[in-house]
TIVO-2410 file (N, C-alpha, C; in nm, 3 decimals):
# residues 90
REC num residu      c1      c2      c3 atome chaine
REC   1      X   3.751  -4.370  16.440     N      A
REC   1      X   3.831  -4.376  16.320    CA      A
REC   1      X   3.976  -4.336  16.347     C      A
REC   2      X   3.972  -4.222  16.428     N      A
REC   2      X   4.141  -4.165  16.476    CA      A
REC   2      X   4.217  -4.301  16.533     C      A
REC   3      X   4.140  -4.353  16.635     N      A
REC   3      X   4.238  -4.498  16.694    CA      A
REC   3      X   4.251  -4.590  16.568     C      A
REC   4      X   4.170  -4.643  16.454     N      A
REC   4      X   4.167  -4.729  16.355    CA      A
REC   4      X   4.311  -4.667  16.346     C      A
REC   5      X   4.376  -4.553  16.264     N      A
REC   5      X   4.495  -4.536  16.183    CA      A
REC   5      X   4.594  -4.518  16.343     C      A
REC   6      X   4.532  -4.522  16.416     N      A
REC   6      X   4.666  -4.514  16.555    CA      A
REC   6      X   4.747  -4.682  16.492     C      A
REC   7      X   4.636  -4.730  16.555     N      A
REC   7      X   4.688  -4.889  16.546    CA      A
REC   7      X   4.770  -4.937  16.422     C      A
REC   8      X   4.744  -4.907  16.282     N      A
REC   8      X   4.811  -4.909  16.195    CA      A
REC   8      X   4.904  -4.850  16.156     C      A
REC   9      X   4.921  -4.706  16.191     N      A
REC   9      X   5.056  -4.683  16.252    CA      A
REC   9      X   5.179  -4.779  16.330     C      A
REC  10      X   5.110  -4.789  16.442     N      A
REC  10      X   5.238  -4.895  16.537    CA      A
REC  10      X   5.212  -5.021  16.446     C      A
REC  11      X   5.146  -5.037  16.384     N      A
REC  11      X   5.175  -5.209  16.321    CA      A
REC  11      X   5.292  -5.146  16.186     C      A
REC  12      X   5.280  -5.081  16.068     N      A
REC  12      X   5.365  -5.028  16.023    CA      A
REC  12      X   5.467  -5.042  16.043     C      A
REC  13      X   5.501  -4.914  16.122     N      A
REC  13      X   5.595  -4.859  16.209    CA      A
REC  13      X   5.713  -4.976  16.272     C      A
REC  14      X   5.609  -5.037  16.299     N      A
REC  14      X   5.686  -5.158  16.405    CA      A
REC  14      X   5.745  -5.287  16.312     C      A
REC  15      X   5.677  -5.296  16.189     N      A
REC  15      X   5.736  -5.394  16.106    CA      A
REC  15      X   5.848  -5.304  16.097     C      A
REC  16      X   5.878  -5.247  16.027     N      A
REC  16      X   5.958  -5.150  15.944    CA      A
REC  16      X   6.085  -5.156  16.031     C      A
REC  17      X   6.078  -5.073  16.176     N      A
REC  17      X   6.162  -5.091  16.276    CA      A
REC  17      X   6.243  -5.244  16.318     C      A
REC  18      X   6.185  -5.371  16.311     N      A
REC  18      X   6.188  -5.479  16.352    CA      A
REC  18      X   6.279  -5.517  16.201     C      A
REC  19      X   6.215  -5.494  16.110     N      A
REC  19      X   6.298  -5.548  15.951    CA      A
REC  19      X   6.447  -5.512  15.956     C      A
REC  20      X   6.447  -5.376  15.961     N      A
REC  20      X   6.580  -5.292  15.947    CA      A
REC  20      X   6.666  -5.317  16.065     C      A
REC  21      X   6.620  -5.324  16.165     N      A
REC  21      X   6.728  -5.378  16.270    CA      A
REC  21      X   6.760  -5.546  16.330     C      A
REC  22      X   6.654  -5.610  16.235     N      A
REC  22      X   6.734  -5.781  16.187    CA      A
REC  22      X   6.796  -5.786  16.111     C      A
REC  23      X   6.797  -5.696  16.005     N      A
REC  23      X   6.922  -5.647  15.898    CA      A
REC  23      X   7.084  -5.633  15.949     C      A
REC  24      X   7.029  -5.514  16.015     N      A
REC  24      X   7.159  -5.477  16.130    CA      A
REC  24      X   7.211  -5.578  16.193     C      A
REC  25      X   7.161  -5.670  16.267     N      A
REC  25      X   7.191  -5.713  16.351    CA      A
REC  25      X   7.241  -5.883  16.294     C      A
REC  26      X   7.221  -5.888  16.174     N      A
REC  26      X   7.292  -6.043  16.096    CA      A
REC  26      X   7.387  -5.998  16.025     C      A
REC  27      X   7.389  -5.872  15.965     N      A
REC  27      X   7.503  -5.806  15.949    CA      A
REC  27      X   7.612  -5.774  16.013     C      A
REC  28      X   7.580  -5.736  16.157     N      A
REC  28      X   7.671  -5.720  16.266    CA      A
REC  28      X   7.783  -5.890  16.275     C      A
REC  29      X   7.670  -5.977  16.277     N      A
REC  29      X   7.703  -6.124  16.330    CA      A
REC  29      X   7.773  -6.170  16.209     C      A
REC  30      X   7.713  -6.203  16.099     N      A
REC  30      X   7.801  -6.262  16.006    CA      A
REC  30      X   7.948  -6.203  15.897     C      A
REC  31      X   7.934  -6.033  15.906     N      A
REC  31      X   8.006  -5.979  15.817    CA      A
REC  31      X   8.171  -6.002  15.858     C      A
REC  32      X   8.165  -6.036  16.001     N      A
REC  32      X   8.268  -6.017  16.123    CA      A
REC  32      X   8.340  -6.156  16.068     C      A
REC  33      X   8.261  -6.266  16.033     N      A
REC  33      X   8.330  -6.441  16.037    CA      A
REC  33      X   8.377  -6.440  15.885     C      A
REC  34      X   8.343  -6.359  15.789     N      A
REC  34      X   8.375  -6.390  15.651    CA      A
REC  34      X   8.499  -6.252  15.654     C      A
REC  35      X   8.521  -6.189  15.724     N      A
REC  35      X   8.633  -6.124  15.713    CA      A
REC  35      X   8.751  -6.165  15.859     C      A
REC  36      X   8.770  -6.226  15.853     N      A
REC  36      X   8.808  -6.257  15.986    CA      A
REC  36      X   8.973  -6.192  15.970     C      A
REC  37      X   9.064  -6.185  15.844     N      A
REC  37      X   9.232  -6.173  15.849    CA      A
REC  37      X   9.174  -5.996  15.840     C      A
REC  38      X   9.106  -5.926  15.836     N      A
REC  38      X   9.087  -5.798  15.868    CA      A
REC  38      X   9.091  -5.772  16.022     C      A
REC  39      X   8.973  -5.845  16.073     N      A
REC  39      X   8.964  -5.837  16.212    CA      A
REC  39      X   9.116  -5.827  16.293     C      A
REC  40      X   9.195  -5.990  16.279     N      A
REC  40      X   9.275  -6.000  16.309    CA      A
REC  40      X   9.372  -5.889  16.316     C      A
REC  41      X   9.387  -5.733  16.221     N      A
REC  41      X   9.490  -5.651  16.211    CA      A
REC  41      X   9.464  -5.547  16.277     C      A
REC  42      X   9.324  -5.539  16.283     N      A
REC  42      X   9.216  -5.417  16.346    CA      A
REC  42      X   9.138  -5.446  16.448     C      A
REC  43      X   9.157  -5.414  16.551     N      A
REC  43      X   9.060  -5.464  16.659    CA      A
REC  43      X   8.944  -5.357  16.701     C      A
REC  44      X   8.920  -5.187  16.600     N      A
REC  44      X   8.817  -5.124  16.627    CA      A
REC  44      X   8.709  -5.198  16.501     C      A
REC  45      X   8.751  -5.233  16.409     N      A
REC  45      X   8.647  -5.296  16.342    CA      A
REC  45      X   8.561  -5.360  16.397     C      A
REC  46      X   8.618  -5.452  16.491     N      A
REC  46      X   8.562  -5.569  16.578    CA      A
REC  46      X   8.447  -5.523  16.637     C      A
REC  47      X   8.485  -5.373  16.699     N      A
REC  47      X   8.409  -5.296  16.833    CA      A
REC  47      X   8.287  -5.244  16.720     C      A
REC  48      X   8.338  -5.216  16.597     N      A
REC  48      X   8.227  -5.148  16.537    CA      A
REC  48      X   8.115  -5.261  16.504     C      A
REC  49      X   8.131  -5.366  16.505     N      A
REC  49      X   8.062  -5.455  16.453    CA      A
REC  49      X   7.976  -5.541  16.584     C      A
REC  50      X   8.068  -5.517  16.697     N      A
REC  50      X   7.997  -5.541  16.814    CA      A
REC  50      X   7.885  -5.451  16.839     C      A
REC  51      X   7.879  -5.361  16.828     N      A
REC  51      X   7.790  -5.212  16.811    CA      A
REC  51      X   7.662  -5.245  16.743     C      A
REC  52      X   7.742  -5.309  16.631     N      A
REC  52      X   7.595  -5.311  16.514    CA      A
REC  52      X   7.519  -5.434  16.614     C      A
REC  53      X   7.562  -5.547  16.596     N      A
REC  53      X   7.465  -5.620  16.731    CA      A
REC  53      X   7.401  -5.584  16.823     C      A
REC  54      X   7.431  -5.497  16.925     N      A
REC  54      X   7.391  -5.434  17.007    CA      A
REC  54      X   7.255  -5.345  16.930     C      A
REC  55      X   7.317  -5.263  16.853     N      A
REC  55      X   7.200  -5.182  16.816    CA      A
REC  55      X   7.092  -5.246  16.750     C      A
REC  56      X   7.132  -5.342  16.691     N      A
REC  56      X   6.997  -5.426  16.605    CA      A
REC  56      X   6.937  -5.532  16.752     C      A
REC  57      X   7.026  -5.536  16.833     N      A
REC  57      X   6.937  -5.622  16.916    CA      A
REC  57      X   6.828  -5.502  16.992     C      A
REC  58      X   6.889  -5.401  17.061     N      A
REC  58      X   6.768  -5.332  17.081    CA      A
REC  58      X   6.674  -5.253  17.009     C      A
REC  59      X   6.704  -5.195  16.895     N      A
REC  59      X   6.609  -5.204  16.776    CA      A
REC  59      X   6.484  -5.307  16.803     C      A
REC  60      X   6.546  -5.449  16.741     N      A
REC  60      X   6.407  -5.570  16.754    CA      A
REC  60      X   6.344  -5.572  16.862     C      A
REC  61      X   6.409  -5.507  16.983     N      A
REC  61      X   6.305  -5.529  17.074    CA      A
REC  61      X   6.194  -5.408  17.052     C      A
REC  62      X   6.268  -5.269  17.041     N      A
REC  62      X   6.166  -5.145  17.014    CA      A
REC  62      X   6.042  -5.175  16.924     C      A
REC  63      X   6.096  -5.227  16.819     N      A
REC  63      X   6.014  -5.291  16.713    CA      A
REC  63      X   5.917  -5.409  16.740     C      A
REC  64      X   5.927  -5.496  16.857     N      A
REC  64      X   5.850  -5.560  16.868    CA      A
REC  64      X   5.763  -5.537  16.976     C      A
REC  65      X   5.824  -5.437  17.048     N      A
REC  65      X   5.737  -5.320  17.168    CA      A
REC  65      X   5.617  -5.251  17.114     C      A
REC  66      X   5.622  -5.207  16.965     N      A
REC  66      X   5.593  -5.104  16.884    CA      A
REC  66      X   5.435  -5.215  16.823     C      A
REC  67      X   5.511  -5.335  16.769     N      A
REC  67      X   5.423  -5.417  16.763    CA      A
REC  67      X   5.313  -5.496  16.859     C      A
REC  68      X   5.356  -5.542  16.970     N      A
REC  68      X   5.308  -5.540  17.087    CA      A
REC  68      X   5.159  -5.435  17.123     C      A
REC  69      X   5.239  -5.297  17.097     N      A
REC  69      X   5.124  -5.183  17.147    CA      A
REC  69      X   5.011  -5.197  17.024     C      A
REC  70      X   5.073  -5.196  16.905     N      A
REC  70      X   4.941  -5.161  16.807    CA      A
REC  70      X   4.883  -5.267  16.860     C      A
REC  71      X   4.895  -5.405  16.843     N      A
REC  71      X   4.794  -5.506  16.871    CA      A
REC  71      X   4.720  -5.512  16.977     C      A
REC  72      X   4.780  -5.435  17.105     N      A
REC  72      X   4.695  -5.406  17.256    CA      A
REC  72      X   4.571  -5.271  17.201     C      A
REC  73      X   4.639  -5.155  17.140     N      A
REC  73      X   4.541  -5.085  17.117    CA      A
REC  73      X   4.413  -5.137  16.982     C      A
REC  74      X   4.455  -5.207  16.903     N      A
REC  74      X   4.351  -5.279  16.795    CA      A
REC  74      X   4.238  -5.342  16.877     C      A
REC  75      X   4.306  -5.416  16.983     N      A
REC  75      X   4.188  -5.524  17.037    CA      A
REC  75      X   4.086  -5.446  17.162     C      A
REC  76      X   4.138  -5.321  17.198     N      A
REC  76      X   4.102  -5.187  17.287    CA      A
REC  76      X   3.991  -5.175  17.178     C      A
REC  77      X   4.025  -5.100  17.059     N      A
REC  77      X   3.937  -5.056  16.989    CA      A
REC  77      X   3.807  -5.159  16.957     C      A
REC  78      X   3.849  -5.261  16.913     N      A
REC  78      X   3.713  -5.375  16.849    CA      A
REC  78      X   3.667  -5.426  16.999     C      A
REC  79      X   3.698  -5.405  17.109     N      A
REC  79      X   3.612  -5.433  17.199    CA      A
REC  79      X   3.529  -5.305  17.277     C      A
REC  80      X   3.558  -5.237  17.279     N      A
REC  80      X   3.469  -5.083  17.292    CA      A
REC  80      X   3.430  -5.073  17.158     C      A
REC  81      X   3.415  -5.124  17.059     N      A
REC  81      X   3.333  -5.099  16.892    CA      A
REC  81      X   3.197  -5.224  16.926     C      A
REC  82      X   3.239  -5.375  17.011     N      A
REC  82      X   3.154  -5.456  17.064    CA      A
REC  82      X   3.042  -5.376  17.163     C      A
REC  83      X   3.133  -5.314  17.257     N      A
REC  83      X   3.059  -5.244  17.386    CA      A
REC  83      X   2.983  -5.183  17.338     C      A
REC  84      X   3.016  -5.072  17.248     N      A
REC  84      X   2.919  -4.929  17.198    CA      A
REC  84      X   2.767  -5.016  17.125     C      A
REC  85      X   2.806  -5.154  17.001     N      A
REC  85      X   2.694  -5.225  16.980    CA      A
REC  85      X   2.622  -5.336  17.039     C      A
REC  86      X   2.709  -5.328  17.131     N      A
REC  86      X   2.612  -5.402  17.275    CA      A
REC  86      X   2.489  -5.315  17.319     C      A
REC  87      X   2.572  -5.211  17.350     N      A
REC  87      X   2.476  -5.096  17.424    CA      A
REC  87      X   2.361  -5.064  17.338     C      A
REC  88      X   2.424  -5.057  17.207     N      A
REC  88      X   2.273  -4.959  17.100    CA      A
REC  88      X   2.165  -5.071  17.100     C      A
REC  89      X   2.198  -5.221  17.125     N      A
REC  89      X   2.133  -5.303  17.074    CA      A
REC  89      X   2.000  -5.311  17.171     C      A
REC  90      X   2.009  -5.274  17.290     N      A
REC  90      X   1.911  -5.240  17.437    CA      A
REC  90      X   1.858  -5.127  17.432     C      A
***
């Protein structure tokens, strides 16, 4: 039962992480082209917005790392849940 809520954890977890930093990271990309005569006067804006890309790009990956693991440990669990009623069944 402890691994059942592991796994749903990282599935959670990992949406949540993955949502909020595709947020970030189209925000980073598009906020930059609809302000562009700002950019032009300010060139740390630019850097700040390069940033947000960066961070939402590695975000989605954490997030899909996060996702990745729950689904390795889910299919861990239902195949040792197979094994254990393999075994009782002999």
């Amino acid at each position: 039962m402890k691994k059942e809520k592991k796994y749903r954890f990282y599935y959670i977890f990992g949406t949540i992480v993955t949502i909020f930093s595709i947020i970030i990271l189209l925000i980073g990309i598009f906020v930059p082209m609809s302000i562009e005569e700002i950019l032009a006067n300010n060139s740390i804006i630019g850097w700040v917005f390069f940033g947000l890309v960066i961070i939402g790009a590695i975000g989605s990956f954490f997030g899909t790392y996060l996702l990745k693991k729950g689904n390795f440990l889910k299919i861990n669990y239902d195949a040792n849940k197979e094994k254990d009623n393999f075994i009782n069944k002999e």
